[in-house]
Rosetta silent file (secondary structure, phi, psi, omega in degrees, C-alpha in Angstrom):
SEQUENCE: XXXXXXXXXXXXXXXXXXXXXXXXXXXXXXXXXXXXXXXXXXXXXXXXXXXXXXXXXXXXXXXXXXXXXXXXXXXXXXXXXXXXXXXXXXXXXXXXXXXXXXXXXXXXXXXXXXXXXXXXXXXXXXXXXXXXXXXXXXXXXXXXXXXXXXXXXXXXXXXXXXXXXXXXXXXXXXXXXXXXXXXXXXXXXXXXXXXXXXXXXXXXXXXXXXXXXXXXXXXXXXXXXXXXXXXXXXXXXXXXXXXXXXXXXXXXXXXXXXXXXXXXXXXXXXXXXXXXXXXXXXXXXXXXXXXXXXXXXXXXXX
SCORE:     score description
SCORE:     0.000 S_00000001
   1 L     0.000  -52.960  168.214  -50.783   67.819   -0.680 S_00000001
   2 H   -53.551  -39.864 -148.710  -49.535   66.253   -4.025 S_00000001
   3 H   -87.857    6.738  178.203  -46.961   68.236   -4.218 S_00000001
   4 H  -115.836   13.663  153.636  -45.558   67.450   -0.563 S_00000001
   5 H  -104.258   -9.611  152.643  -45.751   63.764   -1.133 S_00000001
   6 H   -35.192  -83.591 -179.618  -43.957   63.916   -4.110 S_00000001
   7 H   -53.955  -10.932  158.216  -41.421   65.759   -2.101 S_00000001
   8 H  -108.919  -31.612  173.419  -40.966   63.139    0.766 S_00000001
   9 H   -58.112  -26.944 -179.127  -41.035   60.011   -2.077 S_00000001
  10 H   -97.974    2.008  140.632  -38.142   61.883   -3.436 S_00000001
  11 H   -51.610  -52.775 -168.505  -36.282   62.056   -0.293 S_00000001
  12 H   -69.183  -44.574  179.942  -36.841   58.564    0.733 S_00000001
  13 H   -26.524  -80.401  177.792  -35.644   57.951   -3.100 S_00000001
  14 H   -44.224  -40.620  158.336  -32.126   60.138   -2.445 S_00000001
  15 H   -23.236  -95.832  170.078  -32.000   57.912    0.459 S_00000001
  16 H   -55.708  -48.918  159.493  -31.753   55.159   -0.418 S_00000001
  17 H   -55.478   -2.900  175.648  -29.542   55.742   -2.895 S_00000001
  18 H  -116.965   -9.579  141.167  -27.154   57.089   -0.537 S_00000001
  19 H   -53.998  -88.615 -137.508  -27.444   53.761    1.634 S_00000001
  20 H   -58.374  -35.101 -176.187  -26.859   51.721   -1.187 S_00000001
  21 H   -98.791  -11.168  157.782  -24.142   53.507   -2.028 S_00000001
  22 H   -53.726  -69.095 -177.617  -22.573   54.174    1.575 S_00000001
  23 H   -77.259  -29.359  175.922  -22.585   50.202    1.762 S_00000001
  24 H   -43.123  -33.649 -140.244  -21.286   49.327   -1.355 S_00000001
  25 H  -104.896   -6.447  165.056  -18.362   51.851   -1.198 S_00000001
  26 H  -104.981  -20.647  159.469  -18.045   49.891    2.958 S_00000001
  27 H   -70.763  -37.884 -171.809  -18.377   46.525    1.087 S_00000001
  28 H   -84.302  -57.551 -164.029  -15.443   47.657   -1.384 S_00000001
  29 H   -59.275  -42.813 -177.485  -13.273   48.744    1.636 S_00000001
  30 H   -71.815  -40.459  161.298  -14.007   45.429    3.493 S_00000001
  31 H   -30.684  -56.720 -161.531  -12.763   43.448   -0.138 S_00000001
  32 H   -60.269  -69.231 -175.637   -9.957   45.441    0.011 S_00000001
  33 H   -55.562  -28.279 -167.312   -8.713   44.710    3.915 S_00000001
  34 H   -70.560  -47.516 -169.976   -9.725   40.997    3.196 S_00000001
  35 H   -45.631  -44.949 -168.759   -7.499   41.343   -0.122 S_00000001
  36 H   -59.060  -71.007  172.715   -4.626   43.007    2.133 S_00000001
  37 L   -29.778  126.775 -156.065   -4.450   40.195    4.314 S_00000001
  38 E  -126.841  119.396  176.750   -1.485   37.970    2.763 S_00000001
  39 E   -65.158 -175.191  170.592   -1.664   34.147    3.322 S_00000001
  40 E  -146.985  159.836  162.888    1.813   32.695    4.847 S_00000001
  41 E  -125.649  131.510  170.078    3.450   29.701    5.963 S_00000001
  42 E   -96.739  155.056  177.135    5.088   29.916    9.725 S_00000001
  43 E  -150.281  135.129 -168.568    7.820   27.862   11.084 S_00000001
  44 E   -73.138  129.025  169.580    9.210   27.643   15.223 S_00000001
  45 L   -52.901  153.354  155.664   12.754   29.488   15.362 S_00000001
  46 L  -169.285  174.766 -170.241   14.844   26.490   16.958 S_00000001
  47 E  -117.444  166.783  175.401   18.207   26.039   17.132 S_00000001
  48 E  -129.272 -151.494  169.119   20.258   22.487   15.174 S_00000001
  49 E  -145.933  174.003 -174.927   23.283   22.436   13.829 S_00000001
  50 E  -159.671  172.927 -153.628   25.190   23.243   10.749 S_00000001
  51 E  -160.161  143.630 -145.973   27.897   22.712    8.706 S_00000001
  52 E  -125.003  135.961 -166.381   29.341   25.416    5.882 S_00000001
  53 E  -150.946  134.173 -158.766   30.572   23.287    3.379 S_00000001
  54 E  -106.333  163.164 -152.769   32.624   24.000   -0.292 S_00000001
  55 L  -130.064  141.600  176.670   31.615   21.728   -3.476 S_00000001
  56 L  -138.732  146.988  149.679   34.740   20.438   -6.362 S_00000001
  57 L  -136.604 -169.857 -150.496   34.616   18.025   -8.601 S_00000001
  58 E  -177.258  177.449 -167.137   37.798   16.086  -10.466 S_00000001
  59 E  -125.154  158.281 -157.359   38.467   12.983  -12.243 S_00000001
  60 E  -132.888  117.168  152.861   39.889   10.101   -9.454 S_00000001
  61 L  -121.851  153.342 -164.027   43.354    8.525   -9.909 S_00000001
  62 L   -48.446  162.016  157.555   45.435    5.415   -8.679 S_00000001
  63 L   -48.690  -46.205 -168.447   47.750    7.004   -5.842 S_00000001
  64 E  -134.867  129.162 -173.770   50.315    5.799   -8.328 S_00000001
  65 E  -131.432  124.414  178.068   49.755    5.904  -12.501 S_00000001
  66 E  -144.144  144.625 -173.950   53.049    5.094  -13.901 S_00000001
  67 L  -105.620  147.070  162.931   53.513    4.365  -17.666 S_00000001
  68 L  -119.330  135.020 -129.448   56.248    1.614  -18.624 S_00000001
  69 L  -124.282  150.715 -165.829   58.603    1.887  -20.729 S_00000001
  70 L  -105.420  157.820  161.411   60.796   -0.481  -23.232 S_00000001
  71 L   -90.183  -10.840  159.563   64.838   -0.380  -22.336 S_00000001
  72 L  -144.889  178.080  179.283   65.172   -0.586  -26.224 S_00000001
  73 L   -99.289  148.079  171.104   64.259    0.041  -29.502 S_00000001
  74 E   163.219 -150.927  172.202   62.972   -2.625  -31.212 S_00000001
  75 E  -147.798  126.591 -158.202   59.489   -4.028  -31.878 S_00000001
  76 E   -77.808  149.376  173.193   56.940   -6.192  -29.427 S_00000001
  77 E   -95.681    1.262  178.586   56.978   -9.562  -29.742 S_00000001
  78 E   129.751  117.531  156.856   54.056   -9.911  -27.033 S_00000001
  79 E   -28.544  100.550  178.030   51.968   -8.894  -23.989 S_00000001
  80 L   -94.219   20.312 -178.671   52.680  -11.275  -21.310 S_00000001
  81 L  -155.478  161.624 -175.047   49.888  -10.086  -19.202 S_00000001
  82 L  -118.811  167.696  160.408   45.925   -8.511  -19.746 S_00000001
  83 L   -46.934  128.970 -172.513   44.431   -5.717  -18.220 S_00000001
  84 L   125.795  -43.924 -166.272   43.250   -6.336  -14.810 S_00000001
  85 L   -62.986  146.570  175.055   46.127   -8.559  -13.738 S_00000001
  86 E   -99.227  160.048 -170.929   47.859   -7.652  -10.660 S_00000001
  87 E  -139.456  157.083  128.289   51.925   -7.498  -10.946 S_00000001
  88 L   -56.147 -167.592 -173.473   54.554   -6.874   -8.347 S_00000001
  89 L   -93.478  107.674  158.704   57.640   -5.004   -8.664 S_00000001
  90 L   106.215   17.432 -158.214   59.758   -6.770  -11.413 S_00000001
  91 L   -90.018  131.878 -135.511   56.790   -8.748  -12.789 S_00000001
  92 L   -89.848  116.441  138.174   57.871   -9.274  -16.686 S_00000001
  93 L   -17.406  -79.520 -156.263   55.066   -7.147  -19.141 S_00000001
  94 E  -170.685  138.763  173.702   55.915   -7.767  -22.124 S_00000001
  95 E   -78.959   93.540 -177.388   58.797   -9.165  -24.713 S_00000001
  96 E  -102.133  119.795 -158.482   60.742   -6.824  -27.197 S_00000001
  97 E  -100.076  139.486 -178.645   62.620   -8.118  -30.081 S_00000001
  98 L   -63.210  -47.563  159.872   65.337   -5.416  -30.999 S_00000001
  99 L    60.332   58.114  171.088   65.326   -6.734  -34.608 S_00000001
 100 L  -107.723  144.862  168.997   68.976   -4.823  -35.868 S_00000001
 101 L   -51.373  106.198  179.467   69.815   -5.891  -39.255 S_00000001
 102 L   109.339    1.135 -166.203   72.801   -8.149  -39.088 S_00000001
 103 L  -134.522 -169.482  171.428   73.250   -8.572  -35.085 S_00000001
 104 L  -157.819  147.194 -166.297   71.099  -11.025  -33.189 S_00000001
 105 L  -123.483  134.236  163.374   69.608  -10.494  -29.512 S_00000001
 106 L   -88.946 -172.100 -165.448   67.862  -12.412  -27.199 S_00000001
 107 L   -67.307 -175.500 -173.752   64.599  -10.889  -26.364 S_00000001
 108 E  -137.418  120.039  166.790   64.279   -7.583  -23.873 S_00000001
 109 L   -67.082 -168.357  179.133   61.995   -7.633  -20.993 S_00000001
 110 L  -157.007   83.158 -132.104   59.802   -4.977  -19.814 S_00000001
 111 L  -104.301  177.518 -178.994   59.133   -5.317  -16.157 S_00000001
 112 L  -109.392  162.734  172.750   56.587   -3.275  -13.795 S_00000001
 113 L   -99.554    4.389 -171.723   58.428   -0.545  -11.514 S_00000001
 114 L  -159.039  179.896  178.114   55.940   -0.899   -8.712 S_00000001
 115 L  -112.870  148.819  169.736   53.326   -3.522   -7.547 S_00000001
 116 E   164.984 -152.611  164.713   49.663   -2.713   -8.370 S_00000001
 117 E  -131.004  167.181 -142.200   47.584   -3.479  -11.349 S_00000001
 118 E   -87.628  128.886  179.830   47.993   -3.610  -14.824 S_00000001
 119 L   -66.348  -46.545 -163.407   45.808   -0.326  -15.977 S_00000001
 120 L   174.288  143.944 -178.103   46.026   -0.661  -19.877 S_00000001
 121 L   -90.365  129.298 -169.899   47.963   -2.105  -22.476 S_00000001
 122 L  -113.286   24.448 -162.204   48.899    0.787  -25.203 S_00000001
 123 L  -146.396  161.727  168.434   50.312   -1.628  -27.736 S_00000001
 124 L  -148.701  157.995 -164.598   49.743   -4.776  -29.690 S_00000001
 125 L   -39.724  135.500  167.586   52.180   -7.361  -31.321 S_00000001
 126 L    94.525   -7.467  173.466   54.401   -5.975  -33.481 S_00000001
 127 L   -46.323  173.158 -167.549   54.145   -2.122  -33.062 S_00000001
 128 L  -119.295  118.279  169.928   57.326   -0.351  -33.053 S_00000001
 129 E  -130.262  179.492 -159.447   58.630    0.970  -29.726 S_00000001
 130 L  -156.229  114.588 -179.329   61.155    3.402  -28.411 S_00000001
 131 L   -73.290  167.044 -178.135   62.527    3.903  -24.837 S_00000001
 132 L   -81.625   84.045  178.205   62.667    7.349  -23.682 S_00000001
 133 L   -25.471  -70.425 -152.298   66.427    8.759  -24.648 S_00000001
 134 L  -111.335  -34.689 -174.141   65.723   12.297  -23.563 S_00000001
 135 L  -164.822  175.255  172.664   62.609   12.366  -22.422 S_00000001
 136 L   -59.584  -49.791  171.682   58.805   10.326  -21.765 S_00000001
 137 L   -35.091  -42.856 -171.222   57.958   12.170  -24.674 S_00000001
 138 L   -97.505    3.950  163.497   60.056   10.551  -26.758 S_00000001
 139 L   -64.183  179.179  162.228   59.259    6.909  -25.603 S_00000001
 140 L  -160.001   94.775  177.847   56.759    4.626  -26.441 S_00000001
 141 L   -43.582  136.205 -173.837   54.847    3.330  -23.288 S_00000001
 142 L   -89.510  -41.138  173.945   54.072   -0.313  -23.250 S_00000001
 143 L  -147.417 -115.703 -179.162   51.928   -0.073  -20.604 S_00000001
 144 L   174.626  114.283  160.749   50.187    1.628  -17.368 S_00000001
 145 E  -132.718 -179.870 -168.241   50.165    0.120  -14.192 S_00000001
 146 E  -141.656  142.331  145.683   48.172    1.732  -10.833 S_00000001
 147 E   -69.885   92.312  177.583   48.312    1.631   -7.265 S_00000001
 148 L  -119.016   14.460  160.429   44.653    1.466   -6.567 S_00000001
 149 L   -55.174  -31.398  177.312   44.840    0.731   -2.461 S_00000001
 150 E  -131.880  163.989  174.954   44.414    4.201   -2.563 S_00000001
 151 E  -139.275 -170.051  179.366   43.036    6.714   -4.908 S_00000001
 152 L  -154.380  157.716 -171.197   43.134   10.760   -5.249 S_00000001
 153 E  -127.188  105.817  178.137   40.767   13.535   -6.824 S_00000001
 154 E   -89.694  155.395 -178.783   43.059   16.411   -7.554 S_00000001
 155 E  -121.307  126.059  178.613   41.127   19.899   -7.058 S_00000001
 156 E   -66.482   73.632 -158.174   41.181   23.033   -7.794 S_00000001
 157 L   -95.391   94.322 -176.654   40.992   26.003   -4.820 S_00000001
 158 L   -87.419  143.106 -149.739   40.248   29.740   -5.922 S_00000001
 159 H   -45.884  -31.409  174.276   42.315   31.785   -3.913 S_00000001
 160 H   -35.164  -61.791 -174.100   38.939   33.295   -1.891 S_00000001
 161 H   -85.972   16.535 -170.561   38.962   29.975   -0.394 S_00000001
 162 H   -67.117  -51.495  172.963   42.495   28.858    0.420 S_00000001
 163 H   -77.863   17.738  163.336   42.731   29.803    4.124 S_00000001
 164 L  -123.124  -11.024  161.217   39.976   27.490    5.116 S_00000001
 165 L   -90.587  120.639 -148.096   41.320   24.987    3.515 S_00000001
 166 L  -128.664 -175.519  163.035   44.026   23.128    5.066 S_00000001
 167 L   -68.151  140.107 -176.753   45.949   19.612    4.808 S_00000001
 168 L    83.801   -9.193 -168.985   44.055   16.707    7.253 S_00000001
 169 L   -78.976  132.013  171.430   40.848   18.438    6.356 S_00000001
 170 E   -53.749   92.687  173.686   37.735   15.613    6.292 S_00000001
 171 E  -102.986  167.620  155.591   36.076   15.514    2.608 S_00000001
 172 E   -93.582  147.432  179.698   33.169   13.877    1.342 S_00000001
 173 E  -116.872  129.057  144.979   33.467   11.794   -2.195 S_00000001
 174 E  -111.869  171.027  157.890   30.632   10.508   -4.443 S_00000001
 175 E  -144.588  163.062 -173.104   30.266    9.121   -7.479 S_00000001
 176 L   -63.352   -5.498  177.575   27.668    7.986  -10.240 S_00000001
 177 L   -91.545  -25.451 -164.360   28.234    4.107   -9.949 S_00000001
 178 E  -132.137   86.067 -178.084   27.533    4.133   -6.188 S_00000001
 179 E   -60.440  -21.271 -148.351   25.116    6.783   -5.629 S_00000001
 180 E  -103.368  -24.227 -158.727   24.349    6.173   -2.473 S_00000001
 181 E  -135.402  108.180 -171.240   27.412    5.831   -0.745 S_00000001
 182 E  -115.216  154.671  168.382   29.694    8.473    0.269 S_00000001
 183 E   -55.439  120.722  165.561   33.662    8.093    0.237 S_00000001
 184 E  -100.710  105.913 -147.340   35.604    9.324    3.130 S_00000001
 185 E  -126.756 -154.683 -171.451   38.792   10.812    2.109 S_00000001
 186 E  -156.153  133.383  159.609   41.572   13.578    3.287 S_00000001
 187 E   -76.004  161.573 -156.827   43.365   16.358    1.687 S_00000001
 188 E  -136.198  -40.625 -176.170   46.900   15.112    1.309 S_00000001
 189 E  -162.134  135.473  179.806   48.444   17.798   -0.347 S_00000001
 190 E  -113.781   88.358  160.715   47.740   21.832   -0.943 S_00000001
 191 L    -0.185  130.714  158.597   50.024   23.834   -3.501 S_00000001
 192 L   -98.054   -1.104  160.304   51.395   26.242   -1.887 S_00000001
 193 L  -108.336  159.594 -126.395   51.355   28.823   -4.674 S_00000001
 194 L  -133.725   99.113  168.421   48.546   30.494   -6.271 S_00000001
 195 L   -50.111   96.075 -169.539   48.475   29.715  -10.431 S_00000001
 196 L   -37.573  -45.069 -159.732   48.947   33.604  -11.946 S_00000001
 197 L   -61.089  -73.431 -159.733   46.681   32.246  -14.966 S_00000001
 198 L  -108.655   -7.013 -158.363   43.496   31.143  -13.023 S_00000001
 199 L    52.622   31.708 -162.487   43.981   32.225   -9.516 S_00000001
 200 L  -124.706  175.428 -178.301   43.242   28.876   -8.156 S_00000001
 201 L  -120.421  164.374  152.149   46.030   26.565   -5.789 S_00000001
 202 E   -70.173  123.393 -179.593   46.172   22.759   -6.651 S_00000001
 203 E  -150.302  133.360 -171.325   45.252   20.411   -3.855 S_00000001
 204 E   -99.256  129.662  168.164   44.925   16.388   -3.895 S_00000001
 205 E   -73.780  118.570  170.376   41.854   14.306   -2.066 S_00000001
 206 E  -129.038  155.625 -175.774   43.506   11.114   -1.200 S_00000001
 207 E  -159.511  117.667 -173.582   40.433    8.340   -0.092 S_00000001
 208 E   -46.886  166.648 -135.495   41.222    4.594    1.185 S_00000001
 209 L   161.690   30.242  133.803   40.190    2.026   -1.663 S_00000001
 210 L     9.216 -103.698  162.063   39.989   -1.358    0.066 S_00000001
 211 L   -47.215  -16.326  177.956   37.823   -2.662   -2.270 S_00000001
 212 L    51.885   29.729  174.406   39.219   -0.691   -5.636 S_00000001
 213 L   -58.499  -32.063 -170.398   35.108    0.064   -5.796 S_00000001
 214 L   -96.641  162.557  167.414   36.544    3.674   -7.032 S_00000001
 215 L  -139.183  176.992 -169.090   38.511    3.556   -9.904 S_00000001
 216 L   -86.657  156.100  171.102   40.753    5.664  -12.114 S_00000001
 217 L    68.024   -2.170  170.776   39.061    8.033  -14.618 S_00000001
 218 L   -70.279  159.052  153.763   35.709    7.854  -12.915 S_00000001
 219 E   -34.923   85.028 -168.986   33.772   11.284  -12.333 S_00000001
 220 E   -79.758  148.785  121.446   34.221   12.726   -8.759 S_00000001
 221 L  -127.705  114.177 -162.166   32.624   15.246   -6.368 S_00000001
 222 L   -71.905   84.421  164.876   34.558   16.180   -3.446 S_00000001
 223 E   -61.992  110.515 -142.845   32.817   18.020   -0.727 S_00000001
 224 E  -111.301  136.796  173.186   35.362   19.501    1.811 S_00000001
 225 E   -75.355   62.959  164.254   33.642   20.530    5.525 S_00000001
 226 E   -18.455  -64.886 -174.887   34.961   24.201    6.531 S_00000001
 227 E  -117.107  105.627  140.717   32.734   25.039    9.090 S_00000001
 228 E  -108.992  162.024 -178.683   30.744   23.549   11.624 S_00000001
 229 E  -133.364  158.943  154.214   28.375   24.629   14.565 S_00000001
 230 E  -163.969  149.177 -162.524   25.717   22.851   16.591 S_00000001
 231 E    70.604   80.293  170.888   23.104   24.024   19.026 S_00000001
 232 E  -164.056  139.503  159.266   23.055   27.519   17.012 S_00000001
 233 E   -36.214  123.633  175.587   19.996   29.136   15.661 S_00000001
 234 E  -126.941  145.495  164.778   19.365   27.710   12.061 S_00000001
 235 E  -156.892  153.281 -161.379   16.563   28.921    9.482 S_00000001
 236 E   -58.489  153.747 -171.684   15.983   28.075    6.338 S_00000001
 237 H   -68.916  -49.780  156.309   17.719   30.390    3.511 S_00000001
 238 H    26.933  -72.429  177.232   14.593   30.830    2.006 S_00000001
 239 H   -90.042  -12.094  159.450   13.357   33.084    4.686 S_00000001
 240 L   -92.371  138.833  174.128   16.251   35.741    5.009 S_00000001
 241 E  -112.674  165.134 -175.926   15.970   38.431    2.404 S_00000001
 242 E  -130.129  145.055  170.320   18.677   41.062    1.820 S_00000001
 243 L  -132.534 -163.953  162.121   18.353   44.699    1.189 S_00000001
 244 L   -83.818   -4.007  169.189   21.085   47.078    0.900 S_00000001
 245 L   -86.655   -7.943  177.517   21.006   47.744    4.552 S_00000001
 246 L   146.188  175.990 -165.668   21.674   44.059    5.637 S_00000001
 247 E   -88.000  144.426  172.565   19.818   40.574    5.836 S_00000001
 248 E  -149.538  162.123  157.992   16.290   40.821    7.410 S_00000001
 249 E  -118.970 -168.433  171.276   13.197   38.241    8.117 S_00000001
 250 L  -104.906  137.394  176.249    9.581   38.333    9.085 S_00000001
 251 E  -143.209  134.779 -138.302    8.481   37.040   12.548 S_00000001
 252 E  -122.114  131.741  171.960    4.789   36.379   13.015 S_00000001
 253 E  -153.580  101.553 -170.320    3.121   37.238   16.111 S_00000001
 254 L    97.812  -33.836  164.803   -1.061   37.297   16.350 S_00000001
 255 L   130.008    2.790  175.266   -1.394   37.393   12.708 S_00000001
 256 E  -109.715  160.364 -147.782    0.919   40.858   12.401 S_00000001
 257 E  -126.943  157.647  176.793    4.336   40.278   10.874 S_00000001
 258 L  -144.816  116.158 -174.146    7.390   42.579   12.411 S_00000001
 259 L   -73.582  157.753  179.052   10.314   42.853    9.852 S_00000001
 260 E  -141.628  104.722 -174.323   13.302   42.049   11.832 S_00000001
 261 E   -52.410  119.952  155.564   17.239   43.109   11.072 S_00000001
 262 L  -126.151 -179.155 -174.313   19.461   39.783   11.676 S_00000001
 263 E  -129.427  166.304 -174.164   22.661   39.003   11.113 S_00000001
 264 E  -140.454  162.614 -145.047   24.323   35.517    9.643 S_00000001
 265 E  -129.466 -146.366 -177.892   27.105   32.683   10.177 S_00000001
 266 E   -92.471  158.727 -170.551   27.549   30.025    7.839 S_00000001
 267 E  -125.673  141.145  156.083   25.506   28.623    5.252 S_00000001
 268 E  -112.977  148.725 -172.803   24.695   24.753    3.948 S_00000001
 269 L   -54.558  126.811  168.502   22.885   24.454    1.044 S_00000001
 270 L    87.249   14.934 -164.179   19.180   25.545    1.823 S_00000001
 271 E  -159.356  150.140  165.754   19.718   26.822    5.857 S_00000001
 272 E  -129.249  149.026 -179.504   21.776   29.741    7.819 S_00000001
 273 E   -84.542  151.246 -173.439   22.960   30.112   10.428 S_00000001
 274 E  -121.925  142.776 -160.107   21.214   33.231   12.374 S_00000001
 275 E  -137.795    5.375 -162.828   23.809   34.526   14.733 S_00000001
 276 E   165.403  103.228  160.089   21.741   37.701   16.112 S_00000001
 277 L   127.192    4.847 -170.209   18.148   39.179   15.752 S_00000001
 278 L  -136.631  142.187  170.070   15.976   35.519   15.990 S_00000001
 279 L  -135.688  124.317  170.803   15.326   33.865   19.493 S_00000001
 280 L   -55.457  144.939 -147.559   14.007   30.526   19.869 S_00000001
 281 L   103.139  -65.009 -175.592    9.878   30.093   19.945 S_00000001
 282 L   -71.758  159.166 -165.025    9.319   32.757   17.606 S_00000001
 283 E   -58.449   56.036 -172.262    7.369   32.406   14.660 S_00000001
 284 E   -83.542  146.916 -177.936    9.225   32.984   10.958 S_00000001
 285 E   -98.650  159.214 -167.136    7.674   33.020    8.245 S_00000001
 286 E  -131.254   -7.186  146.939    9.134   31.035    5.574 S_00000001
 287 E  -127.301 -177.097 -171.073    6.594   31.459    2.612 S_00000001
 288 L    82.056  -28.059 -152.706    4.602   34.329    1.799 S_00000001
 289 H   -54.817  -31.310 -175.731    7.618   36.430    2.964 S_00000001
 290 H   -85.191    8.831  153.838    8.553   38.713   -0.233 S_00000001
 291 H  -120.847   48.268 -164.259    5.194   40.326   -0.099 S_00000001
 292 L  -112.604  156.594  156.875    5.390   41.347    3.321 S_00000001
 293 L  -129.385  167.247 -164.909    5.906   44.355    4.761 S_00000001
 294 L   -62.992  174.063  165.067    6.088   45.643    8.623 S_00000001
 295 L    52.172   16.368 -179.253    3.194   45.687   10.936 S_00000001
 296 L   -75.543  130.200  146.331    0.744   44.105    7.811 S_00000001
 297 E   -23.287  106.856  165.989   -1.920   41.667    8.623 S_00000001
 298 E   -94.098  142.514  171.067   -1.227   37.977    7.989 S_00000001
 299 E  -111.730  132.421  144.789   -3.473   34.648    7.681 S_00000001
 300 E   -27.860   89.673  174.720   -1.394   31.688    8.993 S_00000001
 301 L   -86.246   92.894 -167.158   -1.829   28.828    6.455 S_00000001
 302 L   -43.495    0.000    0.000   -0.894   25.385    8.907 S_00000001
């Protein structure tokens, strides 16, 4: 009799322990799929527009920078004008006394070659100047004056990008005094050869200047518009991944994710264009995405 209740207490014992340890080891499993489950953030496919768009930047000059020059040797006798001033065409600079031992002169003007304003002065009374014989080099500029009705950003193009870029093409300009405020300009003029050195072409920004708010030697950066589309699928870049077989997303349907092969158009900074494999309505996910894999569980986080 002892010995057969012994013998069911050590049964119920073995029991329980094999409950306890049945649910634990169904508790650990249940951890797990909750662990498996990967929050996300979803976003509705729709379609916008877009616009593919290449980034330069440059230093901004008058349409016209012309240095001026003395018609003799000799040494100034004085700046008849300050920085700032606007001149015409013939408007007198500055006075230069020739100063040869033994002869006498009257003074020698120094006139502007264009109308505009006077950029900078490179000289002060009495320096010693020297028109250019042979060359600019061998001058000694009196002054600077600019055309600043208009202004230009020269640019740089490596050769990748040359055939989308054409003359008449629409840029954007900004700069750090007017932050706020973009510039509308034009290309004006493209190189038509390819520098062996750097592989890039030369190409000039020209942008109306009313106001002379831009100025020479400020900072530029000229954004030129290649491409646009609108009413085309757009999604954020974010959410396409690349593999070596081709760009893919995630598309959310129920709380199960379906990887999905698409293909892509042009890109502005932060969004693509989706050109194949996305239909508007469905669901992408746009965080969470780089620990997803197909047919996996998701929790929507709104």
């Amino acid at each position: 009799m002892r010995r057969a209740a012994i013998g069911i207490i050590a049964i119920l014992i073995i029991g329980i322990v094999i409950y306890r340890g049945v649910s634990k080891k169904d508790k650990q499993i249940e951890e797990v799929e909750e662990e498996r489950i990967i929050p996300v953030v979803v976003t509705d496919v729709k379609k916008g527009n877009i616009k593919e768009i290449l980034y330069f930047t440059g230093d901004i000059k008058g349409q016209e920078e012309i240095d001026v020059f003395p018609r003799v040797a000799g040494k100034l006798l004085n700046n008849l004008v300050e920085e700032g001033d606007i001149v015409t065409k013939g408007t007198v600079i500055a006075m230069i006394d020739r100063d040869i031992a033994g002869m006498k002169f009257e003074p020698s003007e120094v006139t502007s070659p264009i109308a505009g304003i006077l950029g900078k002065l490179y000289l002060d009374k009495g320096a010693g100047v020297n028109p250019p014989t042979m060359s600019p080099a061998m001058g000694t500029p009196i002054a600077m004056i600019v055309n600043m009705d208009k202004v230009k950003v020269v640019i740089y193009i490596t050769e990748k990008y040359l055939p989308r870029v054409n003359r008449g093409q629409a840029a954007g300009i900004t700069v750090d005094a007017y932050p706020d405020k973009v510039f509308q300009g034009t290309v004006t003029m493209l190189q038509p050869v390819v520098d062996v050195m750097n592989r890039t072409a030369k190409a000039e920004v020209t942008i109306p200047n009313p106001g002379h708010l831009l100025r020479p030697g400020m900072f530029a950066r000229v954004n030129l518009i290649v491409a646009e589309k609108q009413g085309v699928i757009v999604s954020p870049g974010d959410a396409v991944l690349e593999s070596p077989e081709g760009h893919f997303v995630f598309v959310e349907e129920e709380g199960v994710v379906e990887k999905r092969t698409v293909k892509t158009g042009i890109r502005e900074e932060g969004e693509v264009e989706i050109t194949e494999g996305l239909e508007p309505g469905e669901r992408l996910v746009v965080v969470g995405q780089e620990m997803l894999s197909d047919g996996i569980t998701v929790k929507v986080i709104e």
